[in-house]
PyMOL commands that place a pseudoatom at each C-alpha (Angstrom):
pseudoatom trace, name=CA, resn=UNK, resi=1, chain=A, elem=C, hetatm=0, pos=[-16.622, -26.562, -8.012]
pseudoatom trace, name=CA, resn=UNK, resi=2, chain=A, elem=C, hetatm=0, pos=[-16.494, -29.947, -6.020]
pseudoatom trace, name=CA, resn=UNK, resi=3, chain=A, elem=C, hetatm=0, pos=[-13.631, -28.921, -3.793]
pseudoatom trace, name=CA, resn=UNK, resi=4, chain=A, elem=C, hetatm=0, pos=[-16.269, -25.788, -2.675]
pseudoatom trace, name=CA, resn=UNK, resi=5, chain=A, elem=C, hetatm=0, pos=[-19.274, -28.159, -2.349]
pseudoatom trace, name=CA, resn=UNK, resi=6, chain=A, elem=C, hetatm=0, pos=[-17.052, -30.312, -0.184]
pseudoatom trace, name=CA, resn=UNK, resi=7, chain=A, elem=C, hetatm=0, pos=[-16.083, -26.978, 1.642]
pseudoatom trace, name=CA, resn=UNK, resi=8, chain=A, elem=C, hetatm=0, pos=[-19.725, -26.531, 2.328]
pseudoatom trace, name=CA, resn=UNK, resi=9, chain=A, elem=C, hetatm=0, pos=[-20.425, -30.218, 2.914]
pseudoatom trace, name=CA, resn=UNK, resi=10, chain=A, elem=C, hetatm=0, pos=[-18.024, -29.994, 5.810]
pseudoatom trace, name=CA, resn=UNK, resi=11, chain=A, elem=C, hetatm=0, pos=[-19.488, -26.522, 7.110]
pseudoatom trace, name=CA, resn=UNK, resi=12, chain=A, elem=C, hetatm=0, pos=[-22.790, -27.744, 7.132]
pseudoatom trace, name=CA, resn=UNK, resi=13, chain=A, elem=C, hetatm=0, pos=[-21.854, -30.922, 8.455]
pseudoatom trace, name=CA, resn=UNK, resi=14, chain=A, elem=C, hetatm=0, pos=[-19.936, -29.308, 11.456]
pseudoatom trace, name=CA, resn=UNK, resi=15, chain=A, elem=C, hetatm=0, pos=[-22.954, -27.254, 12.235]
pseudoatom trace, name=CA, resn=UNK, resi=16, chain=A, elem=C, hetatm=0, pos=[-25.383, -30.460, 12.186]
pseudoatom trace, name=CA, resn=UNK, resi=17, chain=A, elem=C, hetatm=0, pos=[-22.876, -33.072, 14.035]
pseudoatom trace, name=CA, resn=UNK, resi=18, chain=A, elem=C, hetatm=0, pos=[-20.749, -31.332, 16.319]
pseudoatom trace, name=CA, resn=UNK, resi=19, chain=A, elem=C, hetatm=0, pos=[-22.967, -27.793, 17.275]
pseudoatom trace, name=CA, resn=UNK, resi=20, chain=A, elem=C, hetatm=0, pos=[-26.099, -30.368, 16.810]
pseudoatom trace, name=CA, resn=UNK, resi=21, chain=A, elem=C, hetatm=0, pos=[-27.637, -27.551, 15.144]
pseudoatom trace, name=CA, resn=UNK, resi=22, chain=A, elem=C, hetatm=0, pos=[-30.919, -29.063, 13.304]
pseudoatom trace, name=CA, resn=UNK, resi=23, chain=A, elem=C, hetatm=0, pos=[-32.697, -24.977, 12.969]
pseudoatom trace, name=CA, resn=UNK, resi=24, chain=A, elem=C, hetatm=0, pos=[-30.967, -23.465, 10.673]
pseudoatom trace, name=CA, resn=UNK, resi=25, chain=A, elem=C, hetatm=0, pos=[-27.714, -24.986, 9.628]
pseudoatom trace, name=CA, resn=UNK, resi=26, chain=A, elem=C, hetatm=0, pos=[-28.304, -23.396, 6.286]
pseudoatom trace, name=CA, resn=UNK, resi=27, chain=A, elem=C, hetatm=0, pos=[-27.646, -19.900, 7.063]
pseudoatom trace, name=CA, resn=UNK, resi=28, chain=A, elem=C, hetatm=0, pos=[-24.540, -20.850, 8.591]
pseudoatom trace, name=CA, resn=UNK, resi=29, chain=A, elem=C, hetatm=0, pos=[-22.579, -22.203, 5.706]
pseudoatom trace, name=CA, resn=UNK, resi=30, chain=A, elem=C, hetatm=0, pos=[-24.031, -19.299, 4.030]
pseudoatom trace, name=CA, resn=UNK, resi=31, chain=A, elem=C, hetatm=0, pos=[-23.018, -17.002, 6.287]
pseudoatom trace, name=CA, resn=UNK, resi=32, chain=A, elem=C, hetatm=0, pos=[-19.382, -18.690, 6.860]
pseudoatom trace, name=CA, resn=UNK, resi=33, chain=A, elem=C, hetatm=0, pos=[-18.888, -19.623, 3.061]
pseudoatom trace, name=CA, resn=UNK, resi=34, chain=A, elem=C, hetatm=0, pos=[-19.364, -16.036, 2.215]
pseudoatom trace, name=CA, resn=UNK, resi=35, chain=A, elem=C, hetatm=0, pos=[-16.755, -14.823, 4.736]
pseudoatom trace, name=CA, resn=UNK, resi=36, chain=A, elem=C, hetatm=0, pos=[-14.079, -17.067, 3.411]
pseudoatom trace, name=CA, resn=UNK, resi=37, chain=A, elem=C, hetatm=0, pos=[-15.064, -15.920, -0.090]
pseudoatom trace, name=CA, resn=UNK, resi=38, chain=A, elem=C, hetatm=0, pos=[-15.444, -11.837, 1.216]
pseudoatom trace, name=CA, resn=UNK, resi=39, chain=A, elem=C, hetatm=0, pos=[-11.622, -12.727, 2.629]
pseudoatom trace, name=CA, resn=UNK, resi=40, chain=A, elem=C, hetatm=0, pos=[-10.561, -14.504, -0.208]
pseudoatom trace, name=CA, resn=UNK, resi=41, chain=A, elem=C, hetatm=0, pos=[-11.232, -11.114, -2.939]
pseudoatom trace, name=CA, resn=UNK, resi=42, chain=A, elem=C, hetatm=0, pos=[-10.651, -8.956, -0.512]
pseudoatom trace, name=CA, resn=UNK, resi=43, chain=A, elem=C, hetatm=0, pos=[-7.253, -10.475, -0.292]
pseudoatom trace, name=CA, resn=UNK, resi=44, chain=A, elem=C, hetatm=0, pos=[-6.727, -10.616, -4.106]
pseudoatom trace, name=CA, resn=UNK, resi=45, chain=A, elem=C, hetatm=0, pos=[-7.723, -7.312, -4.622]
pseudoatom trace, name=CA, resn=UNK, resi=46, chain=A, elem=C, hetatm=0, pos=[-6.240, -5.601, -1.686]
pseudoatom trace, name=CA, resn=UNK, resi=47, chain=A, elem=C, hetatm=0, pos=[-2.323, -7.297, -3.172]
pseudoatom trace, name=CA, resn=UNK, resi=48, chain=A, elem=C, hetatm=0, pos=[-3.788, -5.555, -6.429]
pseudoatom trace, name=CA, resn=UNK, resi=49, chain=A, elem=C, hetatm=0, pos=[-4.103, -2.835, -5.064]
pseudoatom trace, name=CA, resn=UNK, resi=50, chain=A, elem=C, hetatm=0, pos=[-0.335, -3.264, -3.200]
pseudoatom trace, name=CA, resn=UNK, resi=51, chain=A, elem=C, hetatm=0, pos=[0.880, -3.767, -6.745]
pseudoatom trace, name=CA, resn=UNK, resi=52, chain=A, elem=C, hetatm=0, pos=[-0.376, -0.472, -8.151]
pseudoatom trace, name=CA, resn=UNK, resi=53, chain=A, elem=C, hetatm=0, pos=[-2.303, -2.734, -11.270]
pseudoatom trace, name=CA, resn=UNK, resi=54, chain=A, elem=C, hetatm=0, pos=[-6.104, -1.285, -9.638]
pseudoatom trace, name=CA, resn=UNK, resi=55, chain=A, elem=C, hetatm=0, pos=[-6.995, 1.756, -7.343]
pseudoatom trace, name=CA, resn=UNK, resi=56, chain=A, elem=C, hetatm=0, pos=[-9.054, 1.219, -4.455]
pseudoatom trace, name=CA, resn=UNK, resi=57, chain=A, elem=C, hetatm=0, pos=[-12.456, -0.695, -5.639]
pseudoatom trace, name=CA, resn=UNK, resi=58, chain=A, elem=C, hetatm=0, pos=[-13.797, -1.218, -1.730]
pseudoatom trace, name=CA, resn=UNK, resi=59, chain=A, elem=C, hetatm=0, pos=[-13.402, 2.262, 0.217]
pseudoatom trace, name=CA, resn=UNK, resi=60, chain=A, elem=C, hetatm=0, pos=[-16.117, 2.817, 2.557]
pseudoatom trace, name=CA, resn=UNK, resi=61, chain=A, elem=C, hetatm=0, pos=[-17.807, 0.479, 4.783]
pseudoatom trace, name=CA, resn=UNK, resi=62, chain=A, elem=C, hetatm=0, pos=[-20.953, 0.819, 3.190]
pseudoatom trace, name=CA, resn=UNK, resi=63, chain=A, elem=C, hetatm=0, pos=[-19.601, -0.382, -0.139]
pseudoatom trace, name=CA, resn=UNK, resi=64, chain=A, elem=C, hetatm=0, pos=[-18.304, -3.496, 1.639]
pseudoatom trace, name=CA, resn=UNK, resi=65, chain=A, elem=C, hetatm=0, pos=[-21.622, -4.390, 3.408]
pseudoatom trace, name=CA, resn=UNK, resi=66, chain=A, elem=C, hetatm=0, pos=[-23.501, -3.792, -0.649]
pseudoatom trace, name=CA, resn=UNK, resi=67, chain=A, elem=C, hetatm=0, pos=[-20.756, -6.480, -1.860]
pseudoatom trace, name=CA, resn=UNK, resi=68, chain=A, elem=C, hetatm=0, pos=[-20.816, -8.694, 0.883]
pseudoatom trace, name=CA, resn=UNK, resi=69, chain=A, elem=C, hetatm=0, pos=[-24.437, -8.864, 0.962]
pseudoatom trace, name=CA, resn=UNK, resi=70, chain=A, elem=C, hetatm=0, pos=[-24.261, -9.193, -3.267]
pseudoatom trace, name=CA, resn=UNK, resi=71, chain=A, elem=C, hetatm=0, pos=[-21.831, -12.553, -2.848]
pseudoatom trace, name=CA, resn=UNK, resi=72, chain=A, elem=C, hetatm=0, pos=[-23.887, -14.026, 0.400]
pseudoatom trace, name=CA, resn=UNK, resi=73, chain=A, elem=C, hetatm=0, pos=[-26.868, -13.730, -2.106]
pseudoatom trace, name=CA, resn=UNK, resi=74, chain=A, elem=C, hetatm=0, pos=[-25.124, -15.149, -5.173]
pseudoatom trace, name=CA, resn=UNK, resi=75, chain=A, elem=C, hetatm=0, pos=[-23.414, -17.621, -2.784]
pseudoatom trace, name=CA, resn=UNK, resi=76, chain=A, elem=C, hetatm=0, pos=[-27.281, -18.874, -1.596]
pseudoatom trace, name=CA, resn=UNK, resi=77, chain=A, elem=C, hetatm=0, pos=[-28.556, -19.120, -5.087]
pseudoatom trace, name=CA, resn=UNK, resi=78, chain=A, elem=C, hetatm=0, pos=[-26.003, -20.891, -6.859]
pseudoatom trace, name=CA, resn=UNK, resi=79, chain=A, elem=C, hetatm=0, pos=[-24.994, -23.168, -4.208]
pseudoatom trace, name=CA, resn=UNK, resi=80, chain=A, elem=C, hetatm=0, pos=[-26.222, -23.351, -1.179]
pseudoatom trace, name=CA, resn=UNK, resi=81, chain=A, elem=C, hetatm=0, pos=[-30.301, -23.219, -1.806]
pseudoatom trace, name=CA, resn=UNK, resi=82, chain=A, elem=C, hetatm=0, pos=[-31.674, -26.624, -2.027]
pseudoatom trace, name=CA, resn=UNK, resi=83, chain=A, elem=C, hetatm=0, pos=[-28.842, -28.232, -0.379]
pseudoatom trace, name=CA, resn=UNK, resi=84, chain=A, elem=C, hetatm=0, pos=[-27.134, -28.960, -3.822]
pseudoatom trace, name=CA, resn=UNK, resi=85, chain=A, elem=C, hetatm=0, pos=[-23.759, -29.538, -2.183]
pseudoatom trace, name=CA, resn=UNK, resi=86, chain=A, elem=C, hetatm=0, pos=[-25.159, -32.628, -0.640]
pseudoatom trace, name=CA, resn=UNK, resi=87, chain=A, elem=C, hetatm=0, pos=[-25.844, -34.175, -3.809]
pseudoatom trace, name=CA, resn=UNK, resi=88, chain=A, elem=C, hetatm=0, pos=[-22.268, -35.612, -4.196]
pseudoatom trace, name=CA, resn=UNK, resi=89, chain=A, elem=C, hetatm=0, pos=[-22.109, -38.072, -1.314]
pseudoatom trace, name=CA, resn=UNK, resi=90, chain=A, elem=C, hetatm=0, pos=[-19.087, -36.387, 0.098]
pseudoatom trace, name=CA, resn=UNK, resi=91, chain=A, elem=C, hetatm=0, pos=[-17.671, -38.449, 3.183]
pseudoatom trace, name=CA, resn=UNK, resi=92, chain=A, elem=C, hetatm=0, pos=[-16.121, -36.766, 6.279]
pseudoatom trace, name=CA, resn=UNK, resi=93, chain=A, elem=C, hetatm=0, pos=[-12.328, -37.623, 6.489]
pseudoatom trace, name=CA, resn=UNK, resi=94, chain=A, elem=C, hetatm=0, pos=[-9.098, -36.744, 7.858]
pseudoatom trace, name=CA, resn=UNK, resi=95, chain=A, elem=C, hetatm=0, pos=[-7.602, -36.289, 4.938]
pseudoatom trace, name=CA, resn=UNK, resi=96, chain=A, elem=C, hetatm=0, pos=[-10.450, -33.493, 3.824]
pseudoatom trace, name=CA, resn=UNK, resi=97, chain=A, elem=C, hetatm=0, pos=[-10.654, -32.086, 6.835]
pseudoatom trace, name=CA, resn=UNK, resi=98, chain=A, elem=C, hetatm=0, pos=[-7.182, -31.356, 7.018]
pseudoatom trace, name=CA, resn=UNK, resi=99, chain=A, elem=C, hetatm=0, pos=[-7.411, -29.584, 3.355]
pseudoatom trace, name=CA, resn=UNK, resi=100, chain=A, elem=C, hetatm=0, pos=[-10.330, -27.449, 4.818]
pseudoatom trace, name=CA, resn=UNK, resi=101, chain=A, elem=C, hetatm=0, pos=[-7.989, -26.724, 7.700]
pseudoatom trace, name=CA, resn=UNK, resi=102, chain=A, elem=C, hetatm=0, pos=[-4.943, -25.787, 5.264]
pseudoatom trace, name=CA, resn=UNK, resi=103, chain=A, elem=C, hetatm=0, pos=[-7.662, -23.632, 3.618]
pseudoatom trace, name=CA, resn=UNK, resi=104, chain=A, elem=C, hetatm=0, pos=[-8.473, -21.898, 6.199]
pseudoatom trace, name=CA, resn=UNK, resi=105, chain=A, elem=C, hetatm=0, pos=[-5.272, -21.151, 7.379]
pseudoatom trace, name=CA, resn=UNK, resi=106, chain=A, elem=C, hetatm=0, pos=[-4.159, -20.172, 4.151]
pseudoatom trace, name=CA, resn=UNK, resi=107, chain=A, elem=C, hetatm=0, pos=[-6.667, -18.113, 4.014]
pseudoatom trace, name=CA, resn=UNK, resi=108, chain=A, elem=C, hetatm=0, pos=[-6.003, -15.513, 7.124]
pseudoatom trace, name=CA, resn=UNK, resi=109, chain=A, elem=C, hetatm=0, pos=[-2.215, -15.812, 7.104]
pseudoatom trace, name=CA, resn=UNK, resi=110, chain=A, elem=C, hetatm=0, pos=[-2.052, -14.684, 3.038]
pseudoatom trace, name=CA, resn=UNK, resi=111, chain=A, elem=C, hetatm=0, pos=[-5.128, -11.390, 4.191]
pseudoatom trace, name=CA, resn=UNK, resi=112, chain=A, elem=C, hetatm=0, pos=[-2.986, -10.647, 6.978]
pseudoatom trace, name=CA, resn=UNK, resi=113, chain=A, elem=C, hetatm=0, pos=[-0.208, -10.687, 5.298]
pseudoatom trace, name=CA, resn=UNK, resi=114, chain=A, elem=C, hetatm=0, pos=[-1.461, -8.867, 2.252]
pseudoatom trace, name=CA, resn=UNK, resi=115, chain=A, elem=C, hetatm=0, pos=[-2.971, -5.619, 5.056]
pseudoatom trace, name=CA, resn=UNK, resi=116, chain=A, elem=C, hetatm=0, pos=[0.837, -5.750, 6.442]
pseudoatom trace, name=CA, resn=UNK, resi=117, chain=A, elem=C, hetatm=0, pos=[1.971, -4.869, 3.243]
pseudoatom trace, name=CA, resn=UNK, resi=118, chain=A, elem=C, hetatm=0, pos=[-0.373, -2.416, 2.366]
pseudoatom trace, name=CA, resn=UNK, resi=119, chain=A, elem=C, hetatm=0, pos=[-0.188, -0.705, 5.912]
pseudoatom trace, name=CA, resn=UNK, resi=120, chain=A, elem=C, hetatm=0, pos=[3.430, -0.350, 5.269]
pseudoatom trace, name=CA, resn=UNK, resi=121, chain=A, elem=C, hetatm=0, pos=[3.428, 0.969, 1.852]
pseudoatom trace, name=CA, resn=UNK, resi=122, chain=A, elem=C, hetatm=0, pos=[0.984, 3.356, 3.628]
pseudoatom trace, name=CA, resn=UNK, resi=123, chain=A, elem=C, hetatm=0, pos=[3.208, 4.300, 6.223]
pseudoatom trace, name=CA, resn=UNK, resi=124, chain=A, elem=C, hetatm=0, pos=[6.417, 4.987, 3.705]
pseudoatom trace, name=CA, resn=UNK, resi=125, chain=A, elem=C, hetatm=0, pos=[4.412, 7.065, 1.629]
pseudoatom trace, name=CA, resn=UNK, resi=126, chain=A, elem=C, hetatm=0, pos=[3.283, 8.891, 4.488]
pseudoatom trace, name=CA, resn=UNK, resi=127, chain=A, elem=C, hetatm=0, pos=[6.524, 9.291, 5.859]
pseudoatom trace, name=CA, resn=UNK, resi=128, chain=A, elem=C, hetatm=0, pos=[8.201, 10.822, 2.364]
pseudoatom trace, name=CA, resn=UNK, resi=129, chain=A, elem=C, hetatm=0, pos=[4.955, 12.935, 1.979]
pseudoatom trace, name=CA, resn=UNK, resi=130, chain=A, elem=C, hetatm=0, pos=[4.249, 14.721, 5.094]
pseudoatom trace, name=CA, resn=UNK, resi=131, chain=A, elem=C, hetatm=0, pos=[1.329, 16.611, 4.976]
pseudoatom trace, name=CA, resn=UNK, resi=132, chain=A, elem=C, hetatm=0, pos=[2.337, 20.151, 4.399]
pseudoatom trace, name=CA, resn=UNK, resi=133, chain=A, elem=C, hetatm=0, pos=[-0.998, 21.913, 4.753]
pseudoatom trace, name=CA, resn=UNK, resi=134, chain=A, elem=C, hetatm=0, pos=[-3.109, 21.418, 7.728]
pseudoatom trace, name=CA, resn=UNK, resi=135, chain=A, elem=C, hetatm=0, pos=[-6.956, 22.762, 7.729]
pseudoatom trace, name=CA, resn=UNK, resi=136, chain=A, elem=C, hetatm=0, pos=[-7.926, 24.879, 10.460]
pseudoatom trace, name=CA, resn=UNK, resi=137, chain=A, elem=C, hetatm=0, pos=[-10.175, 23.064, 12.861]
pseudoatom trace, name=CA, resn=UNK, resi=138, chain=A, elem=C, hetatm=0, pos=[-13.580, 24.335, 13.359]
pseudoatom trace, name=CA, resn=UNK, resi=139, chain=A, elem=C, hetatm=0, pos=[-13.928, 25.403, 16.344]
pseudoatom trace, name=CA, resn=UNK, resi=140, chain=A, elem=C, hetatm=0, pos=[-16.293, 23.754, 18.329]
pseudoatom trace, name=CA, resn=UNK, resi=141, chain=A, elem=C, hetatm=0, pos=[-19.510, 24.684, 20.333]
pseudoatom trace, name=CA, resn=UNK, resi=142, chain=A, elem=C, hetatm=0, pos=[-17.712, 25.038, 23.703]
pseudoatom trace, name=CA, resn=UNK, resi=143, chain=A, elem=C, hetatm=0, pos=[-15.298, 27.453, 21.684]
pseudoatom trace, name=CA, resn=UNK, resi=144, chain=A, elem=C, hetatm=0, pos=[-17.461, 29.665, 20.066]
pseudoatom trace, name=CA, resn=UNK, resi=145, chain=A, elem=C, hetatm=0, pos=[-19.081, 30.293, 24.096]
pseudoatom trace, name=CA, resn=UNK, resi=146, chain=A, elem=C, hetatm=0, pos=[-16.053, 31.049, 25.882]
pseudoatom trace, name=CA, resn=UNK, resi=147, chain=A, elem=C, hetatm=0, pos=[-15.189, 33.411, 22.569]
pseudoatom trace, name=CA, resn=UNK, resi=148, chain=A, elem=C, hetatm=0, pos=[-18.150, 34.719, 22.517]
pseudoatom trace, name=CA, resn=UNK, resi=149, chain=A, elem=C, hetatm=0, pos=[-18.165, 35.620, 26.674]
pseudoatom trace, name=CA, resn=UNK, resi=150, chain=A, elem=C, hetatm=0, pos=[-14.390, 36.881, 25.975]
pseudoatom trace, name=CA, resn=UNK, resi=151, chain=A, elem=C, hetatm=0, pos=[-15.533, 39.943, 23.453]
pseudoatom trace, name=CA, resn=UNK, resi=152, chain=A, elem=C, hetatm=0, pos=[-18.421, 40.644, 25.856]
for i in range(1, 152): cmd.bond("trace and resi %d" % i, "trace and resi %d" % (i + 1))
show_as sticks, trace
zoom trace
């Protein structure tokens, strides 16, 4: 867990020395913690999903707001409330910041590559599975007038 306080050390510390944000630094490494975390499972579970070992847990958009809002809350609690990360005397240097850096690139190269591979699974299957029945449409408002001015 020190390697994620010193992630939100060096959040919090961007937001205070470079932004010179002195409001509400807080809810920013909440809010940007939790989005590296969101990408992180997301990312984990998505290649789970690639893999066929779980079916889709996250489908709607709904669902991922309830989780996302679950792990910013859990994320506040347990770490971020009382400014507990700045308990351990972290100091800024090169050599960390170029870890967060790593981190973060690591982070969005391995979810985009993790949605290429899905969208291309999703693709083949679609391609040996073409969709052999097609509903009708409804037809719409527009429709139903000009049909409707036809029979009379």
């Amino acid at each position: 867990m020190k390697i994620y306080n010193y992630l939100l050390f060096r959040i919090y510390r961007f937001y205070t020395d470079v932004m010179k944000e002195k409001e509400i630094p807080l809810v920013y490494v909440t809010t940007v913690s939790t989005l590296f975390i969101g990408f992180n499972l997301y990312t984990i579970s998505s290649y789970l999903v690639f893999k066929d070992i779980i079916h889709e847990v996250i489908s709607s958009k709904s669902r991922v707001i309830v989780f996302m809002v679950i792990v910013l809350c859990l994320n506040y609690i347990l770490f971020i409330k009382g400014k507990r990360f700045l308990n351990y005397n972290f100091k800024k240097d090169f050599k960390g910041g170029l870890m967060i850096a790593i981190y973060m690139l690591l982070t969005a190269t391995s979810l985009i590559w993790v949605i290429n591979l899905n969208r291309a699974k999703i693709f083949e299957q679609r391609r040996r599975e073409p969709l052999k029945e097609h509903t009708p449409r409804r037809p719409s408002l527009e429709g139903k007038i000009r049909e409707w001015f036809k029979n009379h």
